[in-house]
PyMOL commands that place a pseudoatom at each C-alpha (Angstrom):
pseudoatom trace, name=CA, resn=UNK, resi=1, chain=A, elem=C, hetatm=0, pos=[-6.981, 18.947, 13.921]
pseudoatom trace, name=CA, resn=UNK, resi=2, chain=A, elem=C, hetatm=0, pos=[-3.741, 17.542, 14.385]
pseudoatom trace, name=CA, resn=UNK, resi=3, chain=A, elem=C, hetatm=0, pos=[-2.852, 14.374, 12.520]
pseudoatom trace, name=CA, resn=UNK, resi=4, chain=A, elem=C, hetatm=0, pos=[-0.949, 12.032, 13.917]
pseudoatom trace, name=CA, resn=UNK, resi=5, chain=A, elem=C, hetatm=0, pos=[0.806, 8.469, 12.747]
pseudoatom trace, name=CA, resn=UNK, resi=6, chain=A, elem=C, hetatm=0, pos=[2.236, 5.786, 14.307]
pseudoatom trace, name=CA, resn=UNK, resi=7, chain=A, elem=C, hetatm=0, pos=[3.051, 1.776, 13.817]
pseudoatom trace, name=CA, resn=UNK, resi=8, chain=A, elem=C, hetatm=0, pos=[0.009, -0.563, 13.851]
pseudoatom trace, name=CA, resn=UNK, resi=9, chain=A, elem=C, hetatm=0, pos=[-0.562, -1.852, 16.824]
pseudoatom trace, name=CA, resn=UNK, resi=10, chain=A, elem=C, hetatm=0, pos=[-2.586, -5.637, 17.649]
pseudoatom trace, name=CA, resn=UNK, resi=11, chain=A, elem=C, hetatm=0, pos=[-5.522, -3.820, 19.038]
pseudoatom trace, name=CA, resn=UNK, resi=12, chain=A, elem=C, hetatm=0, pos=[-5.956, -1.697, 15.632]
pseudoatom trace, name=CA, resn=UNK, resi=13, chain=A, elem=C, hetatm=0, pos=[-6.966, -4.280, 13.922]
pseudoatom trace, name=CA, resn=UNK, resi=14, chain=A, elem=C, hetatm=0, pos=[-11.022, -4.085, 13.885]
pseudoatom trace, name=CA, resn=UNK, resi=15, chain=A, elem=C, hetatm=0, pos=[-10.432, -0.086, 13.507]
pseudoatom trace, name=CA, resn=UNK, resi=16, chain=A, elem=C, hetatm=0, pos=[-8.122, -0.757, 10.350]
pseudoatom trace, name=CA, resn=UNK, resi=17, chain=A, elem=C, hetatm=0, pos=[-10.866, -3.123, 8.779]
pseudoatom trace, name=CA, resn=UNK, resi=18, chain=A, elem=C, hetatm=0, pos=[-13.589, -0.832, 9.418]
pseudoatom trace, name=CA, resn=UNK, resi=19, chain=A, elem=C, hetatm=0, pos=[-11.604, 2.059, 7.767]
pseudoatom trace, name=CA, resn=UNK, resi=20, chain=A, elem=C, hetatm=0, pos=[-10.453, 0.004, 4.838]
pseudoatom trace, name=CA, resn=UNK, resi=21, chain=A, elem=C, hetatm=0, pos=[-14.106, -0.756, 4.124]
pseudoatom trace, name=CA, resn=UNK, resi=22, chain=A, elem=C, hetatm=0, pos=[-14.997, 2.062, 4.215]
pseudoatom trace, name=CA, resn=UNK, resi=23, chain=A, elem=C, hetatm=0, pos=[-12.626, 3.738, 2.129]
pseudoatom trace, name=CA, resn=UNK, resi=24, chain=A, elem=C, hetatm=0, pos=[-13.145, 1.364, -0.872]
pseudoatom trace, name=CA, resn=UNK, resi=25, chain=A, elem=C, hetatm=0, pos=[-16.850, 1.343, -0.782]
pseudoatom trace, name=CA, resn=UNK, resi=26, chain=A, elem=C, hetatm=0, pos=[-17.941, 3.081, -3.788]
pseudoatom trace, name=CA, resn=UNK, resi=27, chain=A, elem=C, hetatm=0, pos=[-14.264, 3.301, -5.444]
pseudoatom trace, name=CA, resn=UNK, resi=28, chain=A, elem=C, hetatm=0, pos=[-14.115, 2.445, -8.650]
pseudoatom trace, name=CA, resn=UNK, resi=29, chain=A, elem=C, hetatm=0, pos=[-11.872, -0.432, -9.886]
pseudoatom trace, name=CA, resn=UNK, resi=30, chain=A, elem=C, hetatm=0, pos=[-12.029, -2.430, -6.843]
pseudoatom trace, name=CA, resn=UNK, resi=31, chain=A, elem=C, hetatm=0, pos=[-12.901, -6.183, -5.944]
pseudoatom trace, name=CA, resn=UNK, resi=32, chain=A, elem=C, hetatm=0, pos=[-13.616, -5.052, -1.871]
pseudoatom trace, name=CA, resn=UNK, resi=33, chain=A, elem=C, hetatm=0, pos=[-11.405, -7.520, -1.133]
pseudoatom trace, name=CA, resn=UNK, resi=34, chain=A, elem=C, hetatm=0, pos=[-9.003, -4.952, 0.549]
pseudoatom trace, name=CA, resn=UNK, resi=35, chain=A, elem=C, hetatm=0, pos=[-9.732, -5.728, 4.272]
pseudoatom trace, name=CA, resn=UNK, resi=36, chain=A, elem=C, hetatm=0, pos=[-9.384, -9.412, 3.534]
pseudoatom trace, name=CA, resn=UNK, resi=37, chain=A, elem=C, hetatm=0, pos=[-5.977, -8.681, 2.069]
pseudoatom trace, name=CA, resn=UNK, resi=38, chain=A, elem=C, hetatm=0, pos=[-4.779, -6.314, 4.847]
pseudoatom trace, name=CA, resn=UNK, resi=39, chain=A, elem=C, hetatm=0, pos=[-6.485, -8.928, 7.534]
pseudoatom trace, name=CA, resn=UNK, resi=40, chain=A, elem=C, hetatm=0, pos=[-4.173, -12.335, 5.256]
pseudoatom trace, name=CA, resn=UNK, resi=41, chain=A, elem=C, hetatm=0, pos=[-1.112, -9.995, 5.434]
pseudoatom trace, name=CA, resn=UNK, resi=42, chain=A, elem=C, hetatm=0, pos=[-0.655, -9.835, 8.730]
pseudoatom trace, name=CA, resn=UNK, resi=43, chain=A, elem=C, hetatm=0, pos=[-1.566, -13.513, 9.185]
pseudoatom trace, name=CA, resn=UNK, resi=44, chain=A, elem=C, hetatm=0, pos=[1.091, -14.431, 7.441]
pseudoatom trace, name=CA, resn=UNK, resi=45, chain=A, elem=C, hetatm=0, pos=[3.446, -11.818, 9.071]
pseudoatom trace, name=CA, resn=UNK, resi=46, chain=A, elem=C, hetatm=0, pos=[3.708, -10.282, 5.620]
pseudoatom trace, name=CA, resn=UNK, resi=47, chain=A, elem=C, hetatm=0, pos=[3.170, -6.486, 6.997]
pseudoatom trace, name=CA, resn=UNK, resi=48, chain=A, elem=C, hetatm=0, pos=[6.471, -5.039, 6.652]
pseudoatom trace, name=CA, resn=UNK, resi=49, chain=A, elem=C, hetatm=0, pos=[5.213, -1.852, 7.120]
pseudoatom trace, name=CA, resn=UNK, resi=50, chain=A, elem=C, hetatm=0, pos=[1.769, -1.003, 8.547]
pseudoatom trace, name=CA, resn=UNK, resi=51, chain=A, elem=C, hetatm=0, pos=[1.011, 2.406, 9.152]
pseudoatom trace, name=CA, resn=UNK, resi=52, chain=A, elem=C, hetatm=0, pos=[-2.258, 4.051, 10.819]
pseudoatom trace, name=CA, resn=UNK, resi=53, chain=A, elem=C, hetatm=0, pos=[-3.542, 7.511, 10.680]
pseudoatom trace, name=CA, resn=UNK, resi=54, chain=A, elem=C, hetatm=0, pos=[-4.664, 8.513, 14.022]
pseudoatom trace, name=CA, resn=UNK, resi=55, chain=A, elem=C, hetatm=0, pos=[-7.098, 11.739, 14.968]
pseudoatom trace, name=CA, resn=UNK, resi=56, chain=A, elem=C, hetatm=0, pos=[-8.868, 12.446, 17.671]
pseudoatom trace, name=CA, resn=UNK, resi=57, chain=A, elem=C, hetatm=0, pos=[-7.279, 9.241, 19.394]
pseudoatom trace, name=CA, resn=UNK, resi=58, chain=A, elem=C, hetatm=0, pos=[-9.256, 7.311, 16.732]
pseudoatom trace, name=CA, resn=UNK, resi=59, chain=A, elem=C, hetatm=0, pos=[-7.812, 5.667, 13.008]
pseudoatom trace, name=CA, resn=UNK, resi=60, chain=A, elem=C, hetatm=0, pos=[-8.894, 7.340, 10.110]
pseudoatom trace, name=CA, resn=UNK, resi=61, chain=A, elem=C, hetatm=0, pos=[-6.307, 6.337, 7.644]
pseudoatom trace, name=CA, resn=UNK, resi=62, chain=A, elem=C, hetatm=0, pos=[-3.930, 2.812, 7.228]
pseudoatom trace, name=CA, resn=UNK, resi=63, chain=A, elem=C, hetatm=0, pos=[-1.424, 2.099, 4.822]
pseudoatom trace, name=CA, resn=UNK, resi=64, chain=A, elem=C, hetatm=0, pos=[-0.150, -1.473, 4.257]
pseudoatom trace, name=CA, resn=UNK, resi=65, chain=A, elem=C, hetatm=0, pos=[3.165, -2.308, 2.482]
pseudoatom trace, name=CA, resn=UNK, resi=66, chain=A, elem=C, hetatm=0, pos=[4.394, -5.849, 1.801]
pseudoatom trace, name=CA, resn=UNK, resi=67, chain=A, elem=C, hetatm=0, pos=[7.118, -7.670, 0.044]
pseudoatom trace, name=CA, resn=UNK, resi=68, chain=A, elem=C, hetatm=0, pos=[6.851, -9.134, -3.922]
pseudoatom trace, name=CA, resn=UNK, resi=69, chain=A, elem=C, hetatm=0, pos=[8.342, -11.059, -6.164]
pseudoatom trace, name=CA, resn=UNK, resi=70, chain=A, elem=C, hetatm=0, pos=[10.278, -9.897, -9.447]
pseudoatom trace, name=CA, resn=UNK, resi=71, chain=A, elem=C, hetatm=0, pos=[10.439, -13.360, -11.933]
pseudoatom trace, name=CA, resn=UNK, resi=72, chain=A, elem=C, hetatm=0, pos=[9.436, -15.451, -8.763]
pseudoatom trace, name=CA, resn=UNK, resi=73, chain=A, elem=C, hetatm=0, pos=[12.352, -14.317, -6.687]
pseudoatom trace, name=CA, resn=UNK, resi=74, chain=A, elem=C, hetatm=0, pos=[11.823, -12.415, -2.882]
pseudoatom trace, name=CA, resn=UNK, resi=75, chain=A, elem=C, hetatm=0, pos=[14.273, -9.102, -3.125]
pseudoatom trace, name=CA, resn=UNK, resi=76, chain=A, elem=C, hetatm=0, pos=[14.637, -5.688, -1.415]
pseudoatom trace, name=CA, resn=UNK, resi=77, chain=A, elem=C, hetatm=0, pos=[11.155, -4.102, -3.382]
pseudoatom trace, name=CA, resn=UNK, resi=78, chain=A, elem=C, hetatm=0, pos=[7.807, -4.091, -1.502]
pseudoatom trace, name=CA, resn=UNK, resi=79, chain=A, elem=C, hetatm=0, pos=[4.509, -3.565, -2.849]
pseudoatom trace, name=CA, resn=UNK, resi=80, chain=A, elem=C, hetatm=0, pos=[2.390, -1.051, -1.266]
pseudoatom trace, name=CA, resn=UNK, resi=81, chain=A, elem=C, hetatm=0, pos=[-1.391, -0.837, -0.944]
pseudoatom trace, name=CA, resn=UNK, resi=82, chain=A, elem=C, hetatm=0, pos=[-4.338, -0.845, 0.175]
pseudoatom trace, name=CA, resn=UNK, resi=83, chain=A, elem=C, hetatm=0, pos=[-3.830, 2.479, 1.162]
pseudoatom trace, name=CA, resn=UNK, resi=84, chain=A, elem=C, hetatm=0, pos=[-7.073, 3.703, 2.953]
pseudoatom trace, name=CA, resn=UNK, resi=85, chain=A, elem=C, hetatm=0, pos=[-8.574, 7.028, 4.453]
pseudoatom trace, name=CA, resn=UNK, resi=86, chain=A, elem=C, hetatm=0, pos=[-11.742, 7.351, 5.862]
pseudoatom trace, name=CA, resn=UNK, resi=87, chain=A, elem=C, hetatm=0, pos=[-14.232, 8.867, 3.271]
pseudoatom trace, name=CA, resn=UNK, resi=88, chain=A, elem=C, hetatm=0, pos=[-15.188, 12.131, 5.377]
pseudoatom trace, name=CA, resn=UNK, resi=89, chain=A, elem=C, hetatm=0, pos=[-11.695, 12.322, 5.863]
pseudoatom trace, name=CA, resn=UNK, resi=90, chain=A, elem=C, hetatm=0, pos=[-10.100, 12.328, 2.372]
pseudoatom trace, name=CA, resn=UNK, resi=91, chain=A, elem=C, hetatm=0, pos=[-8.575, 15.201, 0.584]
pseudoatom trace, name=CA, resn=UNK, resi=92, chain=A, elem=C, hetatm=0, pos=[-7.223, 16.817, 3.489]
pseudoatom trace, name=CA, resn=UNK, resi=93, chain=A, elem=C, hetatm=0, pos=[-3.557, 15.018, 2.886]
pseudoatom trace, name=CA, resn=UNK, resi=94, chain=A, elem=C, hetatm=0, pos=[-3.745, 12.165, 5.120]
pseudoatom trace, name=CA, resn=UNK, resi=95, chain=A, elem=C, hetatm=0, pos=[-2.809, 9.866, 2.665]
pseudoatom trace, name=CA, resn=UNK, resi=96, chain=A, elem=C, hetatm=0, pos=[-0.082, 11.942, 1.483]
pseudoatom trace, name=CA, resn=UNK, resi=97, chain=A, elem=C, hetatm=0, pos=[1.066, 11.605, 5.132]
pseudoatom trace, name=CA, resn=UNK, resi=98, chain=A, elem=C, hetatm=0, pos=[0.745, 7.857, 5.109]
pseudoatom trace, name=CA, resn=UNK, resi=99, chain=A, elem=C, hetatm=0, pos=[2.326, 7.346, 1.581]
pseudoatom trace, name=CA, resn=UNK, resi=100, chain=A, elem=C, hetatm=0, pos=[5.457, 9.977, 3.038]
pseudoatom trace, name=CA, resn=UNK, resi=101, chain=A, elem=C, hetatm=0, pos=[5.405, 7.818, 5.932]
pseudoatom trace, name=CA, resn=UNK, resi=102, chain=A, elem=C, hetatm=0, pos=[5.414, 4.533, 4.168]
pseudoatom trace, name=CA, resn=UNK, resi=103, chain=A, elem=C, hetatm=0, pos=[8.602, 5.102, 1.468]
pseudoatom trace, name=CA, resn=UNK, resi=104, chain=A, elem=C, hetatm=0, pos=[10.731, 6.357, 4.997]
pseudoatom trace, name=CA, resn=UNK, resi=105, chain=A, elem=C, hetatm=0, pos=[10.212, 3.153, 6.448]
pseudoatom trace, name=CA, resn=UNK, resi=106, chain=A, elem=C, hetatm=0, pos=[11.394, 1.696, 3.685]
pseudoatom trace, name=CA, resn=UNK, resi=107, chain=A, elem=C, hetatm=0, pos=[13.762, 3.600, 2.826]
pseudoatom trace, name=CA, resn=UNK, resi=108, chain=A, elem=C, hetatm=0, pos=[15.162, 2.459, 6.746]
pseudoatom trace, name=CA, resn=UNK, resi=109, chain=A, elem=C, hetatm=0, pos=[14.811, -0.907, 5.689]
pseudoatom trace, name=CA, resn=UNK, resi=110, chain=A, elem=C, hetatm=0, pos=[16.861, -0.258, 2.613]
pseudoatom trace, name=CA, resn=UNK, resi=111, chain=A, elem=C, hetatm=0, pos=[14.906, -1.361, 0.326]
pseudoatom trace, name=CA, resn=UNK, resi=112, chain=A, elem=C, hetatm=0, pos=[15.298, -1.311, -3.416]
pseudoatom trace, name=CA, resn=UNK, resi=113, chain=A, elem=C, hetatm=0, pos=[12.266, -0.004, -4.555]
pseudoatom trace, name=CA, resn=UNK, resi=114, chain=A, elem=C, hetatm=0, pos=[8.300, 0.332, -4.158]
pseudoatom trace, name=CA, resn=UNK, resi=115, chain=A, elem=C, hetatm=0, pos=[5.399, -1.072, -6.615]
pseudoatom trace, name=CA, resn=UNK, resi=116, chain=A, elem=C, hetatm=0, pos=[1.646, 0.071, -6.600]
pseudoatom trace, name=CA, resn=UNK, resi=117, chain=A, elem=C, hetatm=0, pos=[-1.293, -0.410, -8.609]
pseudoatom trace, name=CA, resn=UNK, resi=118, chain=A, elem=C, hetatm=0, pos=[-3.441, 3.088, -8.858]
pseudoatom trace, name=CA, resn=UNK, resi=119, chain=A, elem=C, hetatm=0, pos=[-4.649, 6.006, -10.011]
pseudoatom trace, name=CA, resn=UNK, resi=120, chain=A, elem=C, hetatm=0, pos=[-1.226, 7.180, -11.934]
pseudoatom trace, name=CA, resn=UNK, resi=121, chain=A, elem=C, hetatm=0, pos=[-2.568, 10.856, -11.630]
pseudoatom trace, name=CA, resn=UNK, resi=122, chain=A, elem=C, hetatm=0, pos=[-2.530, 10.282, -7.175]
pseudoatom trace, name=CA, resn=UNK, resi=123, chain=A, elem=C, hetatm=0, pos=[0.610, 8.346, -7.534]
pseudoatom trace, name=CA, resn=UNK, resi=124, chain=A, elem=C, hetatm=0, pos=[2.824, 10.550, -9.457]
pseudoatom trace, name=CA, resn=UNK, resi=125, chain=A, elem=C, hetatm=0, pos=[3.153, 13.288, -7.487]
pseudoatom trace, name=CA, resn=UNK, resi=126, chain=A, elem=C, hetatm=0, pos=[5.395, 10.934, -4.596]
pseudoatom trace, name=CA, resn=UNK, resi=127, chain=A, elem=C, hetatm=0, pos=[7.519, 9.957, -7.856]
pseudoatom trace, name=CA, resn=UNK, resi=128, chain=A, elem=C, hetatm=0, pos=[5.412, 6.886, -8.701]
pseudoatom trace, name=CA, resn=UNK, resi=129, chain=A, elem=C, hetatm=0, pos=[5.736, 5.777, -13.022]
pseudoatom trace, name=CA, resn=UNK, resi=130, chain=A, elem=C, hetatm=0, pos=[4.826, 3.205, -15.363]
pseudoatom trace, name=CA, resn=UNK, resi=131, chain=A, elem=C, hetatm=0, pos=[7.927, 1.075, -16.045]
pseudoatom trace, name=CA, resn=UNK, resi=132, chain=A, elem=C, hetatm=0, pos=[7.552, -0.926, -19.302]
pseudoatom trace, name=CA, resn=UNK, resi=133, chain=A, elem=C, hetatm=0, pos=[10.408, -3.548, -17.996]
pseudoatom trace, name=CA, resn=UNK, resi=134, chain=A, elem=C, hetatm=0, pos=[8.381, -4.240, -14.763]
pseudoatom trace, name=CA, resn=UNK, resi=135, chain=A, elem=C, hetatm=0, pos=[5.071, -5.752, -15.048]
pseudoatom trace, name=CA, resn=UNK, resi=136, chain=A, elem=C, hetatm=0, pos=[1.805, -6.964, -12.904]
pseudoatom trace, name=CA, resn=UNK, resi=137, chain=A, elem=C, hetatm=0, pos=[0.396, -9.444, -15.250]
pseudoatom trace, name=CA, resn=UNK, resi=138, chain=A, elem=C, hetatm=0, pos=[-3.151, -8.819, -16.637]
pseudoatom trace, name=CA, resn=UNK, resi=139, chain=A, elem=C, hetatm=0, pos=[-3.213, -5.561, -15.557]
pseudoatom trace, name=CA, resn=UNK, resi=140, chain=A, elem=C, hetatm=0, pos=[-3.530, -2.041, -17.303]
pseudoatom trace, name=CA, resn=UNK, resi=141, chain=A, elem=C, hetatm=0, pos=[0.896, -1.083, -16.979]
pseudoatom trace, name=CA, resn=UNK, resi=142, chain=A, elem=C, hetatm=0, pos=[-0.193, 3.010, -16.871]
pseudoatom trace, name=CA, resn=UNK, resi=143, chain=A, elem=C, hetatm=0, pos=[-1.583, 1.938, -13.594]
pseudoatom trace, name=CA, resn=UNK, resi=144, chain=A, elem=C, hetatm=0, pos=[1.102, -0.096, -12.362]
pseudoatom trace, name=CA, resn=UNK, resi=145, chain=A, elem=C, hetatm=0, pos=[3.748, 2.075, -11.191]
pseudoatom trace, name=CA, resn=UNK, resi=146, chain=A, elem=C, hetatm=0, pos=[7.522, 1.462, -9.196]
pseudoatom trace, name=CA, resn=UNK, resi=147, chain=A, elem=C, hetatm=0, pos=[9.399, 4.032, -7.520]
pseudoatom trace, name=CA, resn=UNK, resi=148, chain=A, elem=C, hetatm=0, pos=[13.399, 2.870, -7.048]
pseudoatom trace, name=CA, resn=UNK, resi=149, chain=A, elem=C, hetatm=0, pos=[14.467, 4.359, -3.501]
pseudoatom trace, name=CA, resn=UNK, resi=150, chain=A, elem=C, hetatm=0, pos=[18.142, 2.765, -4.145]
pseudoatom trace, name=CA, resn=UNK, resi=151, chain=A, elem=C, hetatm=0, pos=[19.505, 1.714, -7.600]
pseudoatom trace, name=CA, resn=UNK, resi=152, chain=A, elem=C, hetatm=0, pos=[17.371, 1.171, -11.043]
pseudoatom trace, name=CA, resn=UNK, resi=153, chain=A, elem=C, hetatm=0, pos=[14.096, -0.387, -11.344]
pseudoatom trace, name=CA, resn=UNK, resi=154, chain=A, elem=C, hetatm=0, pos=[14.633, -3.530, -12.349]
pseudoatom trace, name=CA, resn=UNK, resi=155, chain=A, elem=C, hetatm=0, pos=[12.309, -5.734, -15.031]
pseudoatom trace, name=CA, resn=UNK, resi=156, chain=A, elem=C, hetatm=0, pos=[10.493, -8.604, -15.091]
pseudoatom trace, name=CA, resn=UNK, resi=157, chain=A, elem=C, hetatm=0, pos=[6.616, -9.971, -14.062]
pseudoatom trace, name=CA, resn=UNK, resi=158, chain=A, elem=C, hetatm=0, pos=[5.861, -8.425, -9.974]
pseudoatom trace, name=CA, resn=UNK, resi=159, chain=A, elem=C, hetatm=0, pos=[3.869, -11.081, -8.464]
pseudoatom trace, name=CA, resn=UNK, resi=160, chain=A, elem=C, hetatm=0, pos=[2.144, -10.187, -4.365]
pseudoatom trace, name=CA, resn=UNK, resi=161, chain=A, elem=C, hetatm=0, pos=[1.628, -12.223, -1.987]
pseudoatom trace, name=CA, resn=UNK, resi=162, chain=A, elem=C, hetatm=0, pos=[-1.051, -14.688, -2.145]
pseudoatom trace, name=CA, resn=UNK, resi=163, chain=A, elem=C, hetatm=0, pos=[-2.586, -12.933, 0.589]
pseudoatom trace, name=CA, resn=UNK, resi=164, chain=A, elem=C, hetatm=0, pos=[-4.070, -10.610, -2.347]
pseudoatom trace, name=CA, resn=UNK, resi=165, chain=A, elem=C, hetatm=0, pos=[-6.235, -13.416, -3.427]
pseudoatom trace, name=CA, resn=UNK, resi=166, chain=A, elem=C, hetatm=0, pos=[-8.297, -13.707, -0.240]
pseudoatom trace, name=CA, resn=UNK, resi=167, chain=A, elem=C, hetatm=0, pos=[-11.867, -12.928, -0.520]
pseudoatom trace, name=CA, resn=UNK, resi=168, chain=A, elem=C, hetatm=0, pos=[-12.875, -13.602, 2.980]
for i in range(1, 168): cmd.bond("trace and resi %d" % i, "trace and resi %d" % (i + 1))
show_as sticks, trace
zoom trace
């Protein structure tokens, strides 16, 4: 089955909530908050990129990425996550497809660089690393990783958007 992946549209919405829950049900390290971030993102028109997965004309697979802030000021480095797959979909590369996806878009937008917070041994593989100089406060750094797409990583504290504290 062919894979196929495209720009969110407005009418994705329910189908990207429904996949995000599902995809962080039983993952470990988790708050299952993700669909209330994804769903406060694009309230705020923080979505800079927002990627679905589409098979079988239906989503299996989203990717969100959104802009940070490095020592409080907005630059050219996004943060990206949740990125979701369907559970009976998962380990056939869809991901990979999103995440490949995801840094060309930005990489259009020519942006500086790319934060996450994951599993560093998923993450490396796309060029992903723990940078001592950059920092998400109170979390473990080996799984809080940058990837510079134009110039050097720079340092300092990362702080997301507050959409990442919404819980409903």
């Amino acid at each position: 089955m062919s894979i196929r992946i495209r720009q969110e549209t407005p009418a994705d919405a329910p189908a990207i909530e429904a996949v995000t829950i599902a995809a962080f049900e039983h993952a470990a390290h988790t708050s299952h908050t993700e669909q209330f971030i994804v769903r406060a993102l694009r309230a705020r028109g923080q979505l800079a990129v927002s990627l679905v997965a589409i098979e079988d004309e239906g989503i299996v697979g989203h990717v969100a990425v959104s802009p940070i802030r490095i020592d409080g000021r907005a630059g050219d480095w996004y943060g990206l996550g949740p990125l979701s797959v369907r559970p009976g979909c998962q380990g056939r590369g869809i991901g990979s497809q999103l995440m490949a996806q995801a840094l060309d878009a930005l990489r259009l937008r020519r942006a500086g660089g790319c934060v996450l917070l994951g599993d560093p041994a998923y993450y490396a593989r796309f060029g992903f690393r723990a940078e001592p100089g950059l920092t998400l406060p109170g979390v473990p750094p080996e799984y809080f990783m940058a990837l510079a797409l134009a110039g050097a990583v720079p340092t300092g504290s990362v702080a997301y958007s507050e959409a990442f504290d919404a819980t409903a």
